[in-house]
C-alpha positions in Angstrom: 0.0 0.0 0.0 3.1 2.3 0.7 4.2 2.0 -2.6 0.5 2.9 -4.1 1.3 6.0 -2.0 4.7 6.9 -3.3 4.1 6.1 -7.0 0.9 8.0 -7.9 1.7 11.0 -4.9 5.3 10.9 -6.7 3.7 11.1 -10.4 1.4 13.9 -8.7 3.8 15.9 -7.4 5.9 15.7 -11.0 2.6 17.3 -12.7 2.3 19.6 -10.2 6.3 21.1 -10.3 5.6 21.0 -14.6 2.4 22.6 -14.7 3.0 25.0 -11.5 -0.3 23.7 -9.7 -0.6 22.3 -6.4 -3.3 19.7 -6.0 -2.0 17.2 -8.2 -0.2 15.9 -4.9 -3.6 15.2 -3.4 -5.4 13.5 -6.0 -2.2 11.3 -7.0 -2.2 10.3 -3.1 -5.9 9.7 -2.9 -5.7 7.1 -6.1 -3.2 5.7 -5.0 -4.4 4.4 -1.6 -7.6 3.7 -3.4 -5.9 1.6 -6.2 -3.7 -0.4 -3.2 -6.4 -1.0 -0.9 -8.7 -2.2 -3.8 -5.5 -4.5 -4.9 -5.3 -5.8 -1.6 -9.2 -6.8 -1.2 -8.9 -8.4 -4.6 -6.4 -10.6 -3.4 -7.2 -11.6 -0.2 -11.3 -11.6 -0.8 -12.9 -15.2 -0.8 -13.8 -16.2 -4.3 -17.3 -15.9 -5.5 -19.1 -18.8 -6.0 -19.9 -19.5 -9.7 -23.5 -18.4 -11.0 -25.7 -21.0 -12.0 -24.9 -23.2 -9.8 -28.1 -25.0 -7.4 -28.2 -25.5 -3.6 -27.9 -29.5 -4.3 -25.5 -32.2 -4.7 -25.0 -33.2 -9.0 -23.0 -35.6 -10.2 -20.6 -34.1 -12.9 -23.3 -35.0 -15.6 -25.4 -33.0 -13.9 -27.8 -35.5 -12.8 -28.5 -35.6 -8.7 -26.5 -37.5 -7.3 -28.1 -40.6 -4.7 -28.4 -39.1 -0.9 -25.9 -40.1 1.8 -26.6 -43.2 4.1 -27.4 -42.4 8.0 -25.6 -45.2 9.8 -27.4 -48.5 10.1 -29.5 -47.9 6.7 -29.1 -49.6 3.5 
């Protein structure tokens, strides 16, 4: 996330010594914590489920599959 920070406060603070301005700074800080901390959730988020998919148990034919025995039952 630090480096978020420093690349896009750096790349801010470039355009704002070429173009004589001084909010560049901000905004390049601001997007870059935002573009880290959305990184970071991408990669640590649990994966989604894939769509389409029933509550059941299918065999890979998609067929249901037979339900589990309870001990003592045939």
């Amino acid at each position: 996330m630090l480096s978020g920070l420093i690349v896009w406060g750096g790349a801010g603070l470039a355009l704002d010594s070429w173009l004589g301005t001084e909010f560049f700074v901000l905004i390049g800080t601001i997007l870059g914590l935002g573009v880290a901390i959305y990184i970071v959730v991408m990669k640590y988020a649990p994966p989604v489920p894939p769509a389409g998919r029933g509550a059941g148990r299918t065999t890979s034919g998609g067929r249901r599959s037979q339900p589990g025995t309870q001990k003592g039952q045939r």
